[in-house]
C-alpha positions in Angstrom: -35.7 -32.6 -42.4 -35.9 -29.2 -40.1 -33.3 -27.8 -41.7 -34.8 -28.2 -45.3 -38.1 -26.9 -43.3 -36.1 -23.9 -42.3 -34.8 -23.4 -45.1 -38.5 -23.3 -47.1 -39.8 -20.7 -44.2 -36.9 -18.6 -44.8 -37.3 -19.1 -48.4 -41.3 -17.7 -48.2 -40.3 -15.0 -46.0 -37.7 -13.4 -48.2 -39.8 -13.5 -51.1 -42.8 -12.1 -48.9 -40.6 -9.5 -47.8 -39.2 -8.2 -51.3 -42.8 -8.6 -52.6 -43.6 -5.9 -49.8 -40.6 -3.9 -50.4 -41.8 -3.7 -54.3 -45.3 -2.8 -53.2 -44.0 0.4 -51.3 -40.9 1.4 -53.9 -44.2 1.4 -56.6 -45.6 3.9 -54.1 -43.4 5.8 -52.9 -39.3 5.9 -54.5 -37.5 6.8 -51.2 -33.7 5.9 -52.4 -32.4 6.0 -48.8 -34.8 3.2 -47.7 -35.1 0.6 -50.4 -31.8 -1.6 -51.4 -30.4 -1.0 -55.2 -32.3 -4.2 -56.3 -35.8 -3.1 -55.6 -35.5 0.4 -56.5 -34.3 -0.7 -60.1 -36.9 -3.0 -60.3 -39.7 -0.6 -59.8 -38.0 1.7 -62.2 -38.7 -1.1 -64.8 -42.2 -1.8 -63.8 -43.0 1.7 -64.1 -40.7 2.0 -67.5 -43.3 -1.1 -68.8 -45.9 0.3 -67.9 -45.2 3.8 -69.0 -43.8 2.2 -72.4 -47.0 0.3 -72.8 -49.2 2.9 -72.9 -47.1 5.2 -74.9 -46.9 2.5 -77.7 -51.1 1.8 -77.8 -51.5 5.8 -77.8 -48.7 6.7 -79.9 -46.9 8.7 -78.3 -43.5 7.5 -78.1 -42.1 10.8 -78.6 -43.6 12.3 -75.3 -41.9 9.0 -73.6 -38.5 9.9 -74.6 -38.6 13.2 -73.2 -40.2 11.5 -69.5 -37.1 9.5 -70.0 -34.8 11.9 -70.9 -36.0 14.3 -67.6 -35.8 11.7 -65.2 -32.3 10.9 -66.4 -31.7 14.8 -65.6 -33.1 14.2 -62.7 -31.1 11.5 -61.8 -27.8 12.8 -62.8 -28.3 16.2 -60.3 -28.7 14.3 -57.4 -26.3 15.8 -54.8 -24.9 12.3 -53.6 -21.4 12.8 -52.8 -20.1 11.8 -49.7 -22.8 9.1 -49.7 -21.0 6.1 -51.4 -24.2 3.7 -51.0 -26.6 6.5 -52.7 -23.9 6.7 -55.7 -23.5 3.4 -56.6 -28.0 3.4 -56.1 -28.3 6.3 -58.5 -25.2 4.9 -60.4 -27.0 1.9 -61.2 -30.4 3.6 -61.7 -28.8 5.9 -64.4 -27.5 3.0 -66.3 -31.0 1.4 -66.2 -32.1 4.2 -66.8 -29.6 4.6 -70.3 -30.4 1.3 -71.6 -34.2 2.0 -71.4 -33.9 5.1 -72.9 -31.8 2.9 -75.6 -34.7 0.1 -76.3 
């Protein structure tokens, strides 16, 4: 029983934990601090968000072209040398590429 008690706290504080992460990565994108996971999945909050509004004022077009700059963006990042930052912006960019796509 205090293993399955364990287990629940641990449970609670992970979630708590990534919840917090999410709230700060919404904030603030700092690619060094936030793991892979979290800053992809602020990238799609904002991208619903973004995508939302654009489709209730029309203006899809002026979406693409937000899209298309941060994928710019994305691809000029200097990250060689830095495996963990590659395979973060790596991922981003292919996120990135299949919003772009929808």
């Amino acid at each position: 029983e205090a293993v399955e008690v364990w287990l629940a706290d641990l449970a609670a504080n992970m979630v708590q934990s990534l919840s917090g992460m999410l709230v700060r990565c919404l904030a603030e994108k700092d690619y060094e601090a936030f793991p892979s996971q979290i800053l992809s999945l602020a990238d799609q909050v904002h991208f619903s968000q973004k995508a939302e509004a654009a489709i209730s004022r029309g203006t899809l077009p002026d979406l693409l072209d937000e899209l298309q700059g941060q994928l710019q963006e994305y691809t000029s990042v200097d990250v060689e040398g830095m495996r963990v930052m590659q395979l973060k912006v790596q991922s981003l960019v292919m996120d990135l590429i299949h919003s772009i796509d929808v």
